[in-house]
N, C-alpha and C positions, 0 to 999 in steps of 0.2 A: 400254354399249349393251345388251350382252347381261340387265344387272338390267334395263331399259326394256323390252327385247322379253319377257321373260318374267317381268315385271309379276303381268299375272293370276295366271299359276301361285303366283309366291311369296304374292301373301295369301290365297290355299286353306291356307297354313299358319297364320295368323293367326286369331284369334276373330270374329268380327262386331262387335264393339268397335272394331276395326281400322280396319274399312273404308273409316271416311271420310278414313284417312290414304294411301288410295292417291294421290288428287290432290297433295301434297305431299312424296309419297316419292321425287320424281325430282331434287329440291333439297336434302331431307335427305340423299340418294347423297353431294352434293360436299363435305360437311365430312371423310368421311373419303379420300375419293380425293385431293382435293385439297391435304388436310394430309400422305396419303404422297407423295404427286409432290413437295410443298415440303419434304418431310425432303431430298431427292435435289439439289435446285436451293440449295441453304441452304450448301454447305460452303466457298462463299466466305467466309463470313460464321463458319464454325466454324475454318478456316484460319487467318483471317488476325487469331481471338481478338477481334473486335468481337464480343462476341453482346450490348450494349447494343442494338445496331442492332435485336435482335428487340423490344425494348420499342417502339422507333417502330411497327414493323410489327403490333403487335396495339395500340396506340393508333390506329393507322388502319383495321385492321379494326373493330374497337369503334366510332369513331367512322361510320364507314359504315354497321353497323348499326343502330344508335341514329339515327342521322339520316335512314335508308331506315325500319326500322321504324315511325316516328311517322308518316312519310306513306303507306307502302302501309298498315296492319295496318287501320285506320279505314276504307280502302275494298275491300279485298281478302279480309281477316280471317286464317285461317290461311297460306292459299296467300300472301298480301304478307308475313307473317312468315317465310315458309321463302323467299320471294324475296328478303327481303332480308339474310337467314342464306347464302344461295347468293353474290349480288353481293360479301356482308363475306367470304366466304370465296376468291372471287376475287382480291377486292385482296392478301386476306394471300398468296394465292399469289403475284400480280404484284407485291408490295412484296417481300418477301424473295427473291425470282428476279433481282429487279433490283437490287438491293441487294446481294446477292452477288456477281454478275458483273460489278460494279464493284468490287469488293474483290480477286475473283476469276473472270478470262473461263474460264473450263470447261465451261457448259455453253451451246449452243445453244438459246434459245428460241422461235424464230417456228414450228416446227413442233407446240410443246408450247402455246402459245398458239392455234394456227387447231383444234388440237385441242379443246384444253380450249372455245373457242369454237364451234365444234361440239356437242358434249357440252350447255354451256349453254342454245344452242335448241334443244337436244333436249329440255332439264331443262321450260324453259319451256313448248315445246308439249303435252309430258305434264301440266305440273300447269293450265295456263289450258283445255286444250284437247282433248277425249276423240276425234276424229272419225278414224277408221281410224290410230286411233295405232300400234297392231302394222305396218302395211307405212310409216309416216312413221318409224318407229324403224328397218324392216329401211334403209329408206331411208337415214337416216344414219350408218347401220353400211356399208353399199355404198362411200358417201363416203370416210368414214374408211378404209376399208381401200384403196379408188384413191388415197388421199390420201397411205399409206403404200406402195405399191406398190411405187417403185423401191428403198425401204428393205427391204423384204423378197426384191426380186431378188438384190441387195449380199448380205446374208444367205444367200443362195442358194446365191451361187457362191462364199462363202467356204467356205461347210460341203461344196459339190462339189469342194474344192481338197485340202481337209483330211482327207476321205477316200479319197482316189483316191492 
C-alpha cells in the first residue's frame, strides 16, 4: 500500500517515457509480492518432495493468463494485460498455498487471502481508476492495518513480557 500511496513520488524518478506506466504499475507491484509471499506458503510442497506439483501450478497460472489476456488486452489494451498478469498471478499464489497445505497444514490462509484481496482492489482501483486515489489508498491501508489489529496487539504483549 505504501508503493500505491506514494505512487506520484516514485515516477518523479522515472523519465517521461514512463509515465504512461503509472496506470499499470499497481498490478505490475503483484508479480513480485506475490511470488515472495508464495516462496513462504510453498514448503508443503518442498517438504513433502512433490515439487512436480509446481509444474501444475504454473500450467495454471499460464493458462489463466493466456485465456484472460486474449479477452481483456483487445478491450482494455495495456491495463487488461497487466490485469490479467495480476489475476495469473493470484492463481499461482492460490494454487501452490493450497497445494501445499494439502501436502502440508502449516500455514494459515484466510487472513493472507482477505489480504492479498484487499491489495488486489486496491491494484484495480489504481490502474482502471485515478479519482482521489492517494486518500482511497490511505483508505485501504486503514483497512488493512484494523484488519491486523489484534495481530499486532498479540505482538505487543509478547514483546511487553520479553522485556520486563
Amino acid at each position: 500500500m505504501g508503493i500505491l500511496i506514494f505512487k506520484p513520488a516514485i515516477m518523479f524518478v522515472f523519465t517521461d517515457s514512463y509515465q504512461g506506466a503509472v496506470s499499470i504499475f499497481p498490478f505490475l507491484c503483484f508479480v513480485p509480492i506475490l511470488y515472495t509471499i508464495s516462496e513462504t506458503t510453498t514448503l508443503g510442497i518442498v517438504f513433502s518432495r512433490k515439487t512436480y506439483l509446481n509444474i501444475y501450478v504454473s500450467i495454471g497460472a499460464i493458462i489463466t493468463n493466456i485465456t484472460l489476456a486474449l479477452y481483456f488486452v483487445p478491450y482494455y489494451g495495456a491495463k487488461g494485460a497487466a490485469l490479467s498478469m495480476g489475476i495469473a498471478y493470484f492463481i499461482y499464489y492460490v494454487l501452490r498455498s493450497v497445494l501445499s497445505n494439502r501436502e502440508w497444514e502449516g500455514i494459515y490462509l484466510t487472513k493472507q487471502l482477505c489480504t492479498v484481496a484487499i491489495l488486489f482492489l486496491a491494484a484495480f482501483y489504481n490502474t482502471f481508476y485515478d479519482y482521489y486515489s492517494i486518500l482511497v489508498n490511505i483508505g485501504f491501508l486503514i483497512g488493512i492495518v484494523l484488519f491486523y489489529l489484534p495481530q499486532f496487539s498479540q505482538l505487543w504483549n509478547i514483546y511487553r513480557r520479553k522485556v520486563y
